[in-house]
C-alpha positions in Angstrom: -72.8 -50.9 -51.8 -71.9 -53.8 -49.7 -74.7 -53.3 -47.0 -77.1 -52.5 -50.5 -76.5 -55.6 -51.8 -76.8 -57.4 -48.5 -80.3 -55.9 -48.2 -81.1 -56.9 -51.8 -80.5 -61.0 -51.5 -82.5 -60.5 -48.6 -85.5 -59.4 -50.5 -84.7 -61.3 -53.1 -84.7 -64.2 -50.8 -88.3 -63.4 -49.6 -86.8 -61.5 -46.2 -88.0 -58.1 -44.6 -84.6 -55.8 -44.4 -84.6 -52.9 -42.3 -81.6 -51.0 -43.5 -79.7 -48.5 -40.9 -77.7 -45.6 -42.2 -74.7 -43.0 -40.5 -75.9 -40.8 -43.6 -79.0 -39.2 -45.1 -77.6 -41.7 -47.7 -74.4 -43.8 -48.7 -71.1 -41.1 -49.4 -68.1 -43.3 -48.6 -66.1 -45.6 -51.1 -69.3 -46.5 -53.0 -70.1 -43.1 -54.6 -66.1 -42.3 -54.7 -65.6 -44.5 -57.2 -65.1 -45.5 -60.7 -68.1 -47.4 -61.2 -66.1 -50.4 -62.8 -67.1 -53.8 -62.6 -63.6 -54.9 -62.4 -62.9 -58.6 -63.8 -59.1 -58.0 -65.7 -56.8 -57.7 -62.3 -58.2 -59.7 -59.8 -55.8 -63.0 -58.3 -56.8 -66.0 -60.0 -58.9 -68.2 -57.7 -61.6 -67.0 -55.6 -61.0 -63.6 -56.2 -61.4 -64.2 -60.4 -64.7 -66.8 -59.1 -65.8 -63.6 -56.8 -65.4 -61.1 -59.5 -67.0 -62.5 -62.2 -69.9 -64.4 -60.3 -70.3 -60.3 -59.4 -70.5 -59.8 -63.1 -73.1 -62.1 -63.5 -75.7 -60.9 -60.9 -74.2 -57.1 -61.8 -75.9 -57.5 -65.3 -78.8 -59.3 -63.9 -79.5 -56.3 -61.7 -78.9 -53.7 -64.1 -81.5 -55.3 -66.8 -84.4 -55.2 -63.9 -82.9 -51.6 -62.4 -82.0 -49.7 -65.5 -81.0 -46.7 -63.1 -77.4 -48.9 -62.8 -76.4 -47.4 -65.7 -74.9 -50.8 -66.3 -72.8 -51.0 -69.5 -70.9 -54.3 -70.7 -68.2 -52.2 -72.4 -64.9 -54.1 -71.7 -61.4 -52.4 -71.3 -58.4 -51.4 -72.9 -54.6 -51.2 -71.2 -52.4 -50.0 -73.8 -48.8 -50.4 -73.4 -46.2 -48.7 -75.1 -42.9 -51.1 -75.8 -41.6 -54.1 -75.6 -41.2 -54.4 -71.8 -45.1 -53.9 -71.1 -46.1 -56.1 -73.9 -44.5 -58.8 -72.3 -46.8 -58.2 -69.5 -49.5 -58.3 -71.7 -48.4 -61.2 -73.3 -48.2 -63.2 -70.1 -51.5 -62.4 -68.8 -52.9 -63.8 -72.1 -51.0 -66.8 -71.5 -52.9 -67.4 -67.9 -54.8 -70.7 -67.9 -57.8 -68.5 -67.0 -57.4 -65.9 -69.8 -60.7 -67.1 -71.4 -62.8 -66.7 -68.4 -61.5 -63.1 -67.8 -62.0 -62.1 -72.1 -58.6 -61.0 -72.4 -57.1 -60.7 -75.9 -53.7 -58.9 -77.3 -54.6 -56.1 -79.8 -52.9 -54.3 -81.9 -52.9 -50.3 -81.8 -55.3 -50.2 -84.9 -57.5 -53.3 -83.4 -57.6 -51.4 -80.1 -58.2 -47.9 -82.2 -61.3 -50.0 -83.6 -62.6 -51.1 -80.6 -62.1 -47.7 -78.8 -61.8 -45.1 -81.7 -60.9 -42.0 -79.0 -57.4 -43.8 -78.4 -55.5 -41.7 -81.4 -52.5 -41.2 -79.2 -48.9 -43.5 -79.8 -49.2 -46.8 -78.3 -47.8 -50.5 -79.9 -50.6 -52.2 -78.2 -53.7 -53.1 -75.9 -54.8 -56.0 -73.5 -58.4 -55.8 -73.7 -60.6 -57.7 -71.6 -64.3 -58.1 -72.5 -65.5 -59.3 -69.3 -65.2 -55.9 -67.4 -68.3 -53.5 -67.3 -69.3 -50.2 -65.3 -72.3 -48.7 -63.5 -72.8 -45.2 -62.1 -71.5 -45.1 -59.1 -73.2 -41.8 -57.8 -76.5 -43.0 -58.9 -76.4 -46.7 -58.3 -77.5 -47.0 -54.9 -80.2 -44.5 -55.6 -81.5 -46.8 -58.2 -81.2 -49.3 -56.0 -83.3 -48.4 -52.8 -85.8 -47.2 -55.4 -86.2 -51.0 -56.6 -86.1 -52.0 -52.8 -88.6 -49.9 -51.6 -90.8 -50.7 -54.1 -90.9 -54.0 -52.7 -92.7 -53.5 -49.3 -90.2 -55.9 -48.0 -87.1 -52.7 -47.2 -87.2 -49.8 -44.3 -84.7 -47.6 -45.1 -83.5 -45.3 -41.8 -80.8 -42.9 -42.5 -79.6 -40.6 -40.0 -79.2 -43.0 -37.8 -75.8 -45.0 -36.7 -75.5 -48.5 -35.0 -74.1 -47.8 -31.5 -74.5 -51.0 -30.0 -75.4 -55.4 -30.2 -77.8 -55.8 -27.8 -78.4 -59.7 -27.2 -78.6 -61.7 -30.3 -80.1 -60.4 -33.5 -80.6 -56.9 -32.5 -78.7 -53.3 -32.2 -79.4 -50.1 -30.7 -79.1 -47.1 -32.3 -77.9 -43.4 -31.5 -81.9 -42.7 -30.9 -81.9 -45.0 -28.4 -84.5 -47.4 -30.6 -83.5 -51.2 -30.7 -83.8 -52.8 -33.9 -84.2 -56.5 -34.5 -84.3 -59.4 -36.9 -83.6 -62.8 -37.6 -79.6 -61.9 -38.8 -77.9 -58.6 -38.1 -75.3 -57.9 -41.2 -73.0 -55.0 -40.1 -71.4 -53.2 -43.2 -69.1 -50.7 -41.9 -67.2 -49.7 -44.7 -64.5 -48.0 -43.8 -65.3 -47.3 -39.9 -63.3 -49.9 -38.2 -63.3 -48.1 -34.3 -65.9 -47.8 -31.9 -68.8 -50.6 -32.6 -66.3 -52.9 -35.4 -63.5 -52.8 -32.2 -66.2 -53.3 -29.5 -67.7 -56.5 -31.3 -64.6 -57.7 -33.2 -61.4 -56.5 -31.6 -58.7 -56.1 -33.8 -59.4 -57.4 -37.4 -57.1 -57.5 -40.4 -58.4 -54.5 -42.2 -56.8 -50.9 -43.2 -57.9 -48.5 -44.8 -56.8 -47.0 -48.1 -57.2 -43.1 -48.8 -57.7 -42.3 -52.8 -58.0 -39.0 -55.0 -59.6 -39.0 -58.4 -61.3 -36.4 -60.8 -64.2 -36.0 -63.5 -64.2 -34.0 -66.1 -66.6 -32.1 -68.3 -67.8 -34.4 -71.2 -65.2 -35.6 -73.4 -67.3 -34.7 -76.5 -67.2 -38.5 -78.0 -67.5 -41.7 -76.8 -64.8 -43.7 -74.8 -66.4 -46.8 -75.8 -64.4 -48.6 -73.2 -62.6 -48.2 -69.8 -58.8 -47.5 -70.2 -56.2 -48.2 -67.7 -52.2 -48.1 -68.2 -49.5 -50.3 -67.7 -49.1 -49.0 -64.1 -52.0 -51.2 -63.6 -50.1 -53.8 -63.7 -47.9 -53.2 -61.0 -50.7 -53.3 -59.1 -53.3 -56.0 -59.8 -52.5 -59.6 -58.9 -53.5 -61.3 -62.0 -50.1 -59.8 -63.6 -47.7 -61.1 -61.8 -45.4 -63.0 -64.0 -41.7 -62.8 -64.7 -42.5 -60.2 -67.0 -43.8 -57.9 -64.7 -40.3 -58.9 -62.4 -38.4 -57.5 -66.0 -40.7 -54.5 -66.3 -40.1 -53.4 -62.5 -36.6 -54.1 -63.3 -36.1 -52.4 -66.4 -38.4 -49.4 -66.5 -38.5 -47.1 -63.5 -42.3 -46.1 -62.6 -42.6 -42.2 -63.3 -41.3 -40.4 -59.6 -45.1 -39.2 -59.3 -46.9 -42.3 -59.8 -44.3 -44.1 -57.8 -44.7 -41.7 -54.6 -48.5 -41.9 -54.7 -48.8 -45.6 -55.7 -50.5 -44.7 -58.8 -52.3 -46.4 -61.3 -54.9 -45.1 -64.6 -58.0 -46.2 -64.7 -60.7 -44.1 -66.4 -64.4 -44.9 -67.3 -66.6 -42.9 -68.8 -69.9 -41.0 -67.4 -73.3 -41.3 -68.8 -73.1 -37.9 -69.2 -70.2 -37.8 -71.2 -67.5 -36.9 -68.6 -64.6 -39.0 -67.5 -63.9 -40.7 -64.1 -60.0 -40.7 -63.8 -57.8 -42.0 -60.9 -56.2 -43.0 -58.8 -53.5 -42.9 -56.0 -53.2 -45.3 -52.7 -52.2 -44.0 -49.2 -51.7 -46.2 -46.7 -49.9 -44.2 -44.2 -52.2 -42.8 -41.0 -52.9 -39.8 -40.5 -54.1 -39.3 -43.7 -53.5 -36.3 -45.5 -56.7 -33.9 -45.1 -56.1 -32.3 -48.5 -55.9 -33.3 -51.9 -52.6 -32.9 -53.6 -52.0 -31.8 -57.7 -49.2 -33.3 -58.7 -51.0 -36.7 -59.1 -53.7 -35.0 -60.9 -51.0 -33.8 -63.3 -49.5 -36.8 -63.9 -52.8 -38.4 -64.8 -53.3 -35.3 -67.0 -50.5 -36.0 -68.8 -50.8 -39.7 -69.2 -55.0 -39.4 -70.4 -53.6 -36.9 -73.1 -50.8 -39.0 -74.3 -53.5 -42.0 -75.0 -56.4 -39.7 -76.2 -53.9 -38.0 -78.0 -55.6 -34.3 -77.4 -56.4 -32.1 -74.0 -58.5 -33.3 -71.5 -61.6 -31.3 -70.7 -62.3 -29.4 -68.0 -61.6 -30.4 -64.8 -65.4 -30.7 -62.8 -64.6 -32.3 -59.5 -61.8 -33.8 -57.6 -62.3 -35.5 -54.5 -60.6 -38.1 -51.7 -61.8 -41.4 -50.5 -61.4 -44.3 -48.2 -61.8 -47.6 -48.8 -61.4 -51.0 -46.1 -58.7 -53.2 -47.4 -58.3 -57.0 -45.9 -54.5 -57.2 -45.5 -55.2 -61.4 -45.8 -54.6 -61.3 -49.4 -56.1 -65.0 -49.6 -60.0 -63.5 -48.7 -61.9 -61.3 -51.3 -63.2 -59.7 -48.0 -63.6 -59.9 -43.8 -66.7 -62.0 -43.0 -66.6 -62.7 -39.3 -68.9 -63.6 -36.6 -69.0 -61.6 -33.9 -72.1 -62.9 -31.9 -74.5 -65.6 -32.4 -76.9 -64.4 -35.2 -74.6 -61.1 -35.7 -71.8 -61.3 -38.4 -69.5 -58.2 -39.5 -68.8 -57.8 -43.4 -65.8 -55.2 -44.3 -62.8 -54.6 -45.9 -63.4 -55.6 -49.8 -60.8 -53.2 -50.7 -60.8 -51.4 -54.0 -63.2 -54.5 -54.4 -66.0 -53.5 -53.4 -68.1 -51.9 -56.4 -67.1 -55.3 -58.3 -67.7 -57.9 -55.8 -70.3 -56.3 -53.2 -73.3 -58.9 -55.5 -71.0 -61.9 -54.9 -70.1 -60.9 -51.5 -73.2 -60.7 -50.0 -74.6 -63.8 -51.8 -72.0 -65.8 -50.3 -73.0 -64.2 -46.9 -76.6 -65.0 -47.7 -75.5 -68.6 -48.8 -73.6 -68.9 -45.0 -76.4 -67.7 -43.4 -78.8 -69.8 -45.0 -81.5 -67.2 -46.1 
């Protein structure tokens, strides 16, 4: 999605794009995703500026390409006692609370915005800013609109092997394509070309499983995450959150597999649900069910009856920047060549923001 959106401000800005592909199409971190358009978590600054300039240009692009599948539905985090409600007390204490749309519900508030939450909870942090998109369709959608511009080449099958000179690569085929800028979007394939051009760079990357299910059968009129979401995101930290990790022990499960809920709803009905963080190489090459248990378990207990079906469960990896103070790695490796990674967990949210600021730098 990052490279997508790279070719899509450069259309927008009147450019020709000729956009190179490993892939018959996209199948990394951008279809492996939850399709959230993330605002709640992100670290106040320009992470939160990132974010919700994304959000902006997200719903811009999703009125003009109706494919996106984009949907300004909010979320919920329901917590459960007085510990987590503290959390959620502090976050809608944050100077930037407004900007982010967070509000403190009660259970029956939350029940009304979300009717599909009947399980036992004391409460909900909603906040209105977050949205979603498909992420297995979005792209699609996307290089439709592109194409139909006469401005985009699309080349899939094809993988960047080497800069040649300024403003050029060669490909596997041997065939040496030019331009005016080179954007390299490698996801998360940080050997080879990234370490030939950029050496060493402060990225990792992050393996994730998740799961869909059949159709729930009603609407989850929001996106739902739980109070282990808090743990994780940096716009929680508070002395709350020090009392919380204090006093309530994360369940063993979700503690060994550095898990959080976050689940968003298909357009087809089904439910997105994740996720667990593995930072350890080698990664695992199979998918383990104790995680997808424990996220069982936790779905039911807000929904309050089983979860459908289980369709699909599946792996991913993402590029994390470990420099917590950049939304992403935006370097320049030659003149008139720049490299573009590592959004981490970011990158369905950001990627519009991120490659308008790289457009901005550039001066397209």
């Amino acid at each position: 999605m990052v490279g997508t959106m790279h070719a899509w401000h450069a259309v927008e800005r009147g450019h020709e794009v000729v956009h190179i592909e490993r892939e018959a199409e996209a199948r990394g971190a951008s279809l492996r995703n939850f399709g959230q358009i993330w605002v709640s978590g992100r670290a106040g600054g320009e992470e939160l500026e990132t974010a919700l300039r994304a959000r902006e240009l997200w719903e811009g692009i999703g009125a003009r390409v109706p494919g996106l599948g984009f949907r300004a539905i909010g979320s919920l985090t329901p917590v459960r006692n007085e510990l987590e409600l503290a959390v959620a007390e502090a976050a809608v204490a944050r100077p930037d609370a407004a900007a982010r749309g967070y509000a403190l519900l009660t259970a029956d508030e939350a029940r009304a915005v979300n009717p599909a939450l009947r399980g036992k909870f004391e409460a909900a942090l909603r906040c209105e800013r977050d949205a979603a998109v498909e992420p297995r369709t979005a792209q699609l959608a996307l290089r439709e609109a592109l194409l139909a511009t006469g401005k985009y080449t699309f080349l899939p099958h094809r993988e960047v092997r080497e800069v040649v000179g300024e403003h050029a690569v060669r490909d596997d085929r041997g065939e040496v394509h030019g331009g005016d800028a080179v954007v390299l979007c490698t996801g998360a394939s940080l050997s080879g070309l990234v370490r030939e051009v950029a050496g060493e760079i402060p990225v990792r990357r992050v393996r994730l499983q998740m799961m869909q299910t059949d159709p729930l059968g009603e609407p989850l009129t929001t996106s739902v995450a739980d109070a282990d979401s808090f743990r994780y995101y940096p716009a929680y930290a508070s002395g709350a959150l020090d009392a919380l990790n204090a006093g309530q022990a994360q369940d063993p499960t979700a503690a060994a597999h550095r898990m959080q809920l976050l689940m968003v709803q298909r357009l087809d009905g089904g439910l997105t649900i994740g996720d667990t963080h593995e930072y350890e190489h080698p990664f695992a090459f199979d998918t383990l069910e104790d995680p997808y248990e424990h996220l069982t378990r936790v779905v039911e207990s807000f929904l309050g009856r089983p979860l459908p079906k289980i369709r699909r469960r599946w792996a991913g990896v993402y590029a994390q920047c470990v420099d917590t103070t950049r939304v992403v790695h935006r370097q320049k490796v030659r003149d008139g060549v720049w490299l573009v990674t590592g959004p981490g967990g970011r990158g369905m949210t950001c990627s519009p923001a991120v490659a308008e600021t790289t457009a901005n730098e550039l001066g397209w």
